[in-house]
OpenMM code with the backbone's topology and positions (N, CA, C; nanometers):
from openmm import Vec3, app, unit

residues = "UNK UNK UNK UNK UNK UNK UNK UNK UNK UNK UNK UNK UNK UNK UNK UNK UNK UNK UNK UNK UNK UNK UNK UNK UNK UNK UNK UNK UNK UNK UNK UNK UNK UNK UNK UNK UNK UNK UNK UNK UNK UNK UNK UNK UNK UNK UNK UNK UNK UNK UNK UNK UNK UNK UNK UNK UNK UNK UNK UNK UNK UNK UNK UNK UNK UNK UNK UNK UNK UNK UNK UNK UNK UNK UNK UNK UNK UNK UNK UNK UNK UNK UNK UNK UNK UNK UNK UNK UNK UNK UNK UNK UNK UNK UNK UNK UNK UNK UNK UNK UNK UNK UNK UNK UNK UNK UNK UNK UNK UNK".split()
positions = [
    Vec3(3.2271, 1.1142, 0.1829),
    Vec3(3.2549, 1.0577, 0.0526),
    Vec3(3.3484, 0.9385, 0.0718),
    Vec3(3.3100, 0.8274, 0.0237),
    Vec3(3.3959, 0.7221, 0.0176),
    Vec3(3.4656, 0.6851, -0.1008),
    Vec3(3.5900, 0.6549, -0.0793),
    Vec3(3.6833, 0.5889, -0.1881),
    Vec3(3.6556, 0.5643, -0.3489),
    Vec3(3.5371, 0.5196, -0.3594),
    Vec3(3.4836, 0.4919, -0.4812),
    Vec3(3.4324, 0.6213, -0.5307),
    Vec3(3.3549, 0.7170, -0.4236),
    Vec3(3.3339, 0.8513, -0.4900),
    Vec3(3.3998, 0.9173, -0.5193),
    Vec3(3.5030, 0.9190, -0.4652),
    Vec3(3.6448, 1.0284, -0.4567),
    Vec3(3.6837, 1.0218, -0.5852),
    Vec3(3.7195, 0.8827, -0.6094),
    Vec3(3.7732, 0.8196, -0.7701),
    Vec3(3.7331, 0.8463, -0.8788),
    Vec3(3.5715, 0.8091, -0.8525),
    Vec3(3.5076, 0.8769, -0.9993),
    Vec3(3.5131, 1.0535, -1.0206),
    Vec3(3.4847, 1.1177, -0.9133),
    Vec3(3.4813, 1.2668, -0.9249),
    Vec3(3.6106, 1.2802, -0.9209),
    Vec3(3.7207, 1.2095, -0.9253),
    Vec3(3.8642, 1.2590, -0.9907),
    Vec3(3.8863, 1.1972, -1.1574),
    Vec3(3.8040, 1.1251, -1.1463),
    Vec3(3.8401, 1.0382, -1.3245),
    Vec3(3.7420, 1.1460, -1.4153),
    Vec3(3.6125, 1.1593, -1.3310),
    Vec3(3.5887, 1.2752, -1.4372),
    Vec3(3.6335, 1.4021, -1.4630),
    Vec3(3.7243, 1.4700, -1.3365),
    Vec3(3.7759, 1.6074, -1.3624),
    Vec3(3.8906, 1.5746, -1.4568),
    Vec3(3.9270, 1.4395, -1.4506),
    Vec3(4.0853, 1.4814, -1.5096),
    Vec3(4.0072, 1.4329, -1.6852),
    Vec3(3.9391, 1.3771, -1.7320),
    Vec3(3.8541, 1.3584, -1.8128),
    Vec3(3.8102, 1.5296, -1.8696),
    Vec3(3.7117, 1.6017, -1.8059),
    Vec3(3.7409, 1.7824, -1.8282),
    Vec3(3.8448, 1.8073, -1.8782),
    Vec3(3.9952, 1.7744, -1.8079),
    Vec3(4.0709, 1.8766, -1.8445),
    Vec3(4.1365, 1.7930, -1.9606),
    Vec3(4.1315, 1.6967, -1.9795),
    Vec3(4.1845, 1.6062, -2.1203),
    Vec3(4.0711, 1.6799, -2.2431),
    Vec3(3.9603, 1.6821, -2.2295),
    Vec3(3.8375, 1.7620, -2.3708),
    Vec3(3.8392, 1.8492, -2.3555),
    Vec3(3.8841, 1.9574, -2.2727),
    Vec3(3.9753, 2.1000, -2.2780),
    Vec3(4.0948, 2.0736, -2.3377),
    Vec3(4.1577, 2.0320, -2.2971),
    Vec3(4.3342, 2.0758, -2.3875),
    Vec3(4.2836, 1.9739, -2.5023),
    Vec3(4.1846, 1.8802, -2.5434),
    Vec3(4.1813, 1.8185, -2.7195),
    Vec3(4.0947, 1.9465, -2.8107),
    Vec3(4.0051, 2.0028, -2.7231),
    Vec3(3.9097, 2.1712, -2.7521),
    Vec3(4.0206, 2.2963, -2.8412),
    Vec3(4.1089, 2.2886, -2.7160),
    Vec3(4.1748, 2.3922, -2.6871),
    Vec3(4.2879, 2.4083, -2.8133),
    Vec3(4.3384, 2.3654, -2.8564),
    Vec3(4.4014, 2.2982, -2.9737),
    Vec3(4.5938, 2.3582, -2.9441),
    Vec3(4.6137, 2.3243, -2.8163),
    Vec3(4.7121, 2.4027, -2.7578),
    Vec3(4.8367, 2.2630, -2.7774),
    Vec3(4.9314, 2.2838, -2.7952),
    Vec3(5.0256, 2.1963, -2.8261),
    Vec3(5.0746, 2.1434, -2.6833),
    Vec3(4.9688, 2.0826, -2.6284),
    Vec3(4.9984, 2.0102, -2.4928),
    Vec3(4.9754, 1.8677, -2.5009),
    Vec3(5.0668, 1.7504, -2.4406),
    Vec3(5.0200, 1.6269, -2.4712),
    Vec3(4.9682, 1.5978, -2.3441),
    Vec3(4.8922, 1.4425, -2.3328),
    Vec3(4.8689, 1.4316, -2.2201),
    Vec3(4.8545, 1.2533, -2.2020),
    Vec3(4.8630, 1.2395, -2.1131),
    Vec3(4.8687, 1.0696, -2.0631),
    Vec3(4.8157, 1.0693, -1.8847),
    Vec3(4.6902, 0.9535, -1.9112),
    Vec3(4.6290, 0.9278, -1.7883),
    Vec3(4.6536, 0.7681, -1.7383),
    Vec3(4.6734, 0.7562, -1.6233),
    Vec3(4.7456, 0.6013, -1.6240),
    Vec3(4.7737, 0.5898, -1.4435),
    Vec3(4.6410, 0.5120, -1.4190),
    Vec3(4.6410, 0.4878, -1.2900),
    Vec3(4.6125, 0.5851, -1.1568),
    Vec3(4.5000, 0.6955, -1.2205),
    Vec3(4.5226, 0.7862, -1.1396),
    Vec3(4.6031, 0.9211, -1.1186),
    Vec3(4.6760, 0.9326, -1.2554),
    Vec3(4.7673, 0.9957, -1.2458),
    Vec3(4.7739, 1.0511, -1.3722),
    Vec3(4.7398, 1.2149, -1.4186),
    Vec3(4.7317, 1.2790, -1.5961),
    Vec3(4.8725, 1.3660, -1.5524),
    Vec3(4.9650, 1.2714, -1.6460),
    Vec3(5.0744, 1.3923, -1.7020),
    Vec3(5.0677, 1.4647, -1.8114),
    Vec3(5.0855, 1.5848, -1.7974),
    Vec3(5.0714, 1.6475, -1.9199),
    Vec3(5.2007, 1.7083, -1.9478),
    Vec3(5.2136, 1.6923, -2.0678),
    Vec3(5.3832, 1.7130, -2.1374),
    Vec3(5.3869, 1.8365, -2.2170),
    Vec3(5.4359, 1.9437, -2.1923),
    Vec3(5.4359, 2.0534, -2.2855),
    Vec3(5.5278, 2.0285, -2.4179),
    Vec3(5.4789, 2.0265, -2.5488),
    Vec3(5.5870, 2.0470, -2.6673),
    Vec3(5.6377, 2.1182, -2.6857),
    Vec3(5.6304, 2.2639, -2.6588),
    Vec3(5.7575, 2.3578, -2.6729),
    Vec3(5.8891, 2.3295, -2.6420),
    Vec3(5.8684, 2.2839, -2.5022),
    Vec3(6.0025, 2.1776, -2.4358),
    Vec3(6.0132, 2.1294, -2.3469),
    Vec3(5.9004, 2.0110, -2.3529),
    Vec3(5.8898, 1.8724, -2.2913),
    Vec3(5.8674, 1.8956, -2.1580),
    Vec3(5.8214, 2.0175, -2.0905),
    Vec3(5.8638, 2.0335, -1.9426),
    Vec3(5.6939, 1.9406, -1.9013),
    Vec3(5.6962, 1.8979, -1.7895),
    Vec3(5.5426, 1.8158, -1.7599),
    Vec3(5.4372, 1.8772, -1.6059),
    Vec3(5.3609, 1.8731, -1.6391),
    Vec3(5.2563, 1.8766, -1.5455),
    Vec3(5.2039, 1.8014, -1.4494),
    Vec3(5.2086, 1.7368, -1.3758),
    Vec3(5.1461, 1.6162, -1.3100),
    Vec3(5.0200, 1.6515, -1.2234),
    Vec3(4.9413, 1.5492, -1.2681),
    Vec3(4.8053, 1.5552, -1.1209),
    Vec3(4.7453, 1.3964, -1.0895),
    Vec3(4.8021, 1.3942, -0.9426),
    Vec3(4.7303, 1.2543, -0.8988),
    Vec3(4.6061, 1.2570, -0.7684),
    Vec3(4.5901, 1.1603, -0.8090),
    Vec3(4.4603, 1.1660, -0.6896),
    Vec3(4.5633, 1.0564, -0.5962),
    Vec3(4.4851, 1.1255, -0.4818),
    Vec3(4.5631, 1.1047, -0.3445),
    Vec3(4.4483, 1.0781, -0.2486),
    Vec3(4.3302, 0.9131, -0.2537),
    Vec3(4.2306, 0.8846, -0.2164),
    Vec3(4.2762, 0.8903, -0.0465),
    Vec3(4.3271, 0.8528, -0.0312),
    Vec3(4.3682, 0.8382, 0.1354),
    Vec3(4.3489, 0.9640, 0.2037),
    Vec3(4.3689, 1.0676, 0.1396),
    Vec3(4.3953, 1.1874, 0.1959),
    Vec3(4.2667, 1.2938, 0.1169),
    Vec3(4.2262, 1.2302, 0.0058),
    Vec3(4.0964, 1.2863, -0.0400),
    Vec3(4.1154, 1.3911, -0.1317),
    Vec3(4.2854, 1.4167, -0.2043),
    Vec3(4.2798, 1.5185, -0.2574),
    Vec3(4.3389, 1.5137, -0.3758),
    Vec3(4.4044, 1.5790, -0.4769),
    Vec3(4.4560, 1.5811, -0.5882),
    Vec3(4.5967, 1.6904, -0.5610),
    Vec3(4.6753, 1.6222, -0.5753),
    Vec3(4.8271, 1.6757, -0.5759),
    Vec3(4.9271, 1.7576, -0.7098),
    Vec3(4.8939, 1.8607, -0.7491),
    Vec3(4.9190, 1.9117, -0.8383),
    Vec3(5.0887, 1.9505, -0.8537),
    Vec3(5.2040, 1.9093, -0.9305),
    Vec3(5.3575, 1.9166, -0.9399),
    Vec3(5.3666, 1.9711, -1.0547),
    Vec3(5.4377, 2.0933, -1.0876),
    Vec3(5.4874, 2.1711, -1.1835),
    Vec3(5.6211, 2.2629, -1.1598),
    Vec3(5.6690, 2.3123, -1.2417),
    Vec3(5.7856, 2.3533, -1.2446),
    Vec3(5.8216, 2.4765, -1.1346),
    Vec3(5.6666, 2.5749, -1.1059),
    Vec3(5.6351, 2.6339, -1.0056),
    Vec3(5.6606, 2.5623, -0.8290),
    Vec3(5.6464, 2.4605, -0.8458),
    Vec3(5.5997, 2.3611, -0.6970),
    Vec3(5.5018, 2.2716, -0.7385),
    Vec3(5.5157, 2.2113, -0.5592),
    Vec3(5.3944, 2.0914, -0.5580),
    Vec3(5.2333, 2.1672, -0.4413),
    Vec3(5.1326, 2.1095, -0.5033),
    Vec3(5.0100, 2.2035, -0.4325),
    Vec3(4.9232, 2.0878, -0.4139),
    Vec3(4.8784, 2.1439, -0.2998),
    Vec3(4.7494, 2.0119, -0.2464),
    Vec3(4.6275, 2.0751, -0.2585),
    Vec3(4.5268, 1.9871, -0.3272),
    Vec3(4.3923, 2.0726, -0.3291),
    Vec3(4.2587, 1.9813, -0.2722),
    Vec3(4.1585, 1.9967, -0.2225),
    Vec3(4.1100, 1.9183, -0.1376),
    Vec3(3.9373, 1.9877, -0.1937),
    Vec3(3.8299, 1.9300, -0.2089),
    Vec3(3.6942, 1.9646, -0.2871),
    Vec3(3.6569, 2.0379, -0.0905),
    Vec3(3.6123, 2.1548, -0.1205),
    Vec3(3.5489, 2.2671, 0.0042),
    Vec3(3.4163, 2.3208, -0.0688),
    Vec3(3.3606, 2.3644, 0.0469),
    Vec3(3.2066, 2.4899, -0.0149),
    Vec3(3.2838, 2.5710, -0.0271),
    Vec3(3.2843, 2.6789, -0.1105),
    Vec3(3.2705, 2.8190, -0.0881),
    Vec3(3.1617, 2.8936, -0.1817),
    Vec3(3.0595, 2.9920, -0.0866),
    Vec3(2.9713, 3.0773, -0.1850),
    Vec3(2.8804, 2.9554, -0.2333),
    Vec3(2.8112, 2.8604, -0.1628),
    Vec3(2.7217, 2.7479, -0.2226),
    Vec3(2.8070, 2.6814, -0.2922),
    Vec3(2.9660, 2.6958, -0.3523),
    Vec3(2.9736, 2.6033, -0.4642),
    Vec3(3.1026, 2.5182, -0.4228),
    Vec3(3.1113, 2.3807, -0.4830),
    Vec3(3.2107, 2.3148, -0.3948),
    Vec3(3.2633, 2.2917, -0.5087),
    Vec3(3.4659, 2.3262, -0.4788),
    Vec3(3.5364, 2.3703, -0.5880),
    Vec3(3.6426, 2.2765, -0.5495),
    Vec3(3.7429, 2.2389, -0.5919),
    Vec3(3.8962, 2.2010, -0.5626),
    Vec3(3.9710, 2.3516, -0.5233),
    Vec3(4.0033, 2.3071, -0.4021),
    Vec3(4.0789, 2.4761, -0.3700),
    Vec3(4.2256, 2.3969, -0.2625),
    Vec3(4.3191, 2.4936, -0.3096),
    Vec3(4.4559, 2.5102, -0.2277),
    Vec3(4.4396, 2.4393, -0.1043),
    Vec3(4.4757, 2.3482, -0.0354),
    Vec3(4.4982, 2.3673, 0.0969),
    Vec3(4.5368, 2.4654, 0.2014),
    Vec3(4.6580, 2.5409, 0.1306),
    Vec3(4.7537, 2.6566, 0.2039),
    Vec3(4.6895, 2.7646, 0.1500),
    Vec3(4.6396, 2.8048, -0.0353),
    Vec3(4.6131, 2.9526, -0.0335),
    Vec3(4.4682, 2.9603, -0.0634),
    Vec3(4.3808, 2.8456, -0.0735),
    Vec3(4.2409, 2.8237, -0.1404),
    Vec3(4.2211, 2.9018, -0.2732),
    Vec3(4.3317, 2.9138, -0.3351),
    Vec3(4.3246, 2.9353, -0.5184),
    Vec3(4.2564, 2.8355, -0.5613),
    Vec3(4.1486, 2.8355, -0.6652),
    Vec3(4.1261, 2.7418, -0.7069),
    Vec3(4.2120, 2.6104, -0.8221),
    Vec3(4.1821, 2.5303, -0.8178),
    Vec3(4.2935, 2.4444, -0.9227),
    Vec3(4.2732, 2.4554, -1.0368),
    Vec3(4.1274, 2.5301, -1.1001),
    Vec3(4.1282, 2.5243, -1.2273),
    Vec3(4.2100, 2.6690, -1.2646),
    Vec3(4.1951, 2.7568, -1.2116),
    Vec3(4.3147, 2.8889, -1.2030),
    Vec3(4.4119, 2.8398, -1.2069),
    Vec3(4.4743, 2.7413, -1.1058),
    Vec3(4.6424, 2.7325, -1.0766),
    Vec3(4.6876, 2.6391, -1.1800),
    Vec3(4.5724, 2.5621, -1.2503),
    Vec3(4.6628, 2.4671, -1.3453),
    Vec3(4.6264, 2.5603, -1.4788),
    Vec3(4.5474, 2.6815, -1.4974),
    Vec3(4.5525, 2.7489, -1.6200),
    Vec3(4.6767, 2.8183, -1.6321),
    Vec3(4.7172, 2.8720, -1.5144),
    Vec3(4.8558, 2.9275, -1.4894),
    Vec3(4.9804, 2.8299, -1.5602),
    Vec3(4.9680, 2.7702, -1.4507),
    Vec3(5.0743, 2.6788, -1.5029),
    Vec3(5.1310, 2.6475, -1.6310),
    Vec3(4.9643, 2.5797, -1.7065),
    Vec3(4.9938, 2.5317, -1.8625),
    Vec3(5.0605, 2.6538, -1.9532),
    Vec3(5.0076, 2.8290, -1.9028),
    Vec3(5.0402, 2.8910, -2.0170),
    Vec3(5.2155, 2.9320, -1.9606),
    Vec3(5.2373, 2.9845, -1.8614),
    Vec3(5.3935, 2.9017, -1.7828),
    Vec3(5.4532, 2.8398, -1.8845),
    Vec3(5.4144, 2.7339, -1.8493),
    Vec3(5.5599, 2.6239, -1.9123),
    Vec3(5.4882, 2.6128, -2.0725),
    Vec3(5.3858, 2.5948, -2.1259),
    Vec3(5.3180, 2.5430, -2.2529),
    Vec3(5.3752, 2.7029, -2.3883),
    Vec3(5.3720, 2.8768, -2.2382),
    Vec3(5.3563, 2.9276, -2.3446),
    Vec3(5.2621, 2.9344, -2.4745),
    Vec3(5.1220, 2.9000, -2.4078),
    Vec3(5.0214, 2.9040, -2.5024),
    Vec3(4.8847, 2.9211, -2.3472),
    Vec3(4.7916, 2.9824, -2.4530),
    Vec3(4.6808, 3.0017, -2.3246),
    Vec3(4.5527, 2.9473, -2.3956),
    Vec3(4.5628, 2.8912, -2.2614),
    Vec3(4.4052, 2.7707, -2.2141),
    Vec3(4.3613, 2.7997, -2.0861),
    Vec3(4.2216, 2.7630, -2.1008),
    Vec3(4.1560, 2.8134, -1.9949),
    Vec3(4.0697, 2.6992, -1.9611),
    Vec3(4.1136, 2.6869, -1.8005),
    Vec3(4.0358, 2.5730, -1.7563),
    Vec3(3.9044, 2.5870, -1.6759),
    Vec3(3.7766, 2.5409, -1.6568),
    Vec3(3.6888, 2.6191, -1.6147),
    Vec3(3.6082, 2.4862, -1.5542),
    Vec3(3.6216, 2.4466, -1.4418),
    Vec3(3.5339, 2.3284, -1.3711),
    Vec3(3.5768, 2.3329, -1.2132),
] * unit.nanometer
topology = app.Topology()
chain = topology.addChain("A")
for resn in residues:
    res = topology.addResidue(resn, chain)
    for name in ("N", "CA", "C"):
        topology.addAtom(name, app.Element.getBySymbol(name[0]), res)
């Protein structure tokens, strides 16, 4: 996969998870800007971050939990964003997260 692919299959996941949390009707804000969707919890302001990290091919997930590297793998025929270190998937670890700090539950599923 080259540079340009990497980009779009990160502009559209983070695209997913922006028409999930507008779906979801969960009091989460969000801002995309260069590669980079912060998402701001309103309960109390705590944020989410996910950037794409083309050099290295992966998406870098920072929350109040830690920072997690996730990198697109097969597993079971299907090629997912998974952990570097625990191969959780990212749509699990950022559903975690949001209800964590957001205190509201959303479910992310891509």
């Amino acid at each position: 996969m080259n540079e340009a692919e990497f980009t779009q299959i990160v502009d559209d996941l983070m695209f997913d998870i922006e028409e999930t949390i507008d779906e979801s009707g969960v009091d989460i804000d969000y801002e995309n800007s260069g590669g980079m969707l912060t998402l701001t919890c309103d309960l109390n302001g705590s944020q989410i971050i996910l950037s794409r990290q083309p050099s290295m091919a992966e998406i870098w997930l920072a929350a109040q939990s830690g920072g997690f590297h996730f990198k697109l793998k097969e597993f079971n025929n299907e090629i997912k964003w998974r952990n570097t270190v625990s191969g959780e998937l990212l749509s699990a670890m950022l559903t975690d997260v949001c209800q964590v700090q957001s205190s509201e539950s959303i479910q992310f599923d891509f």
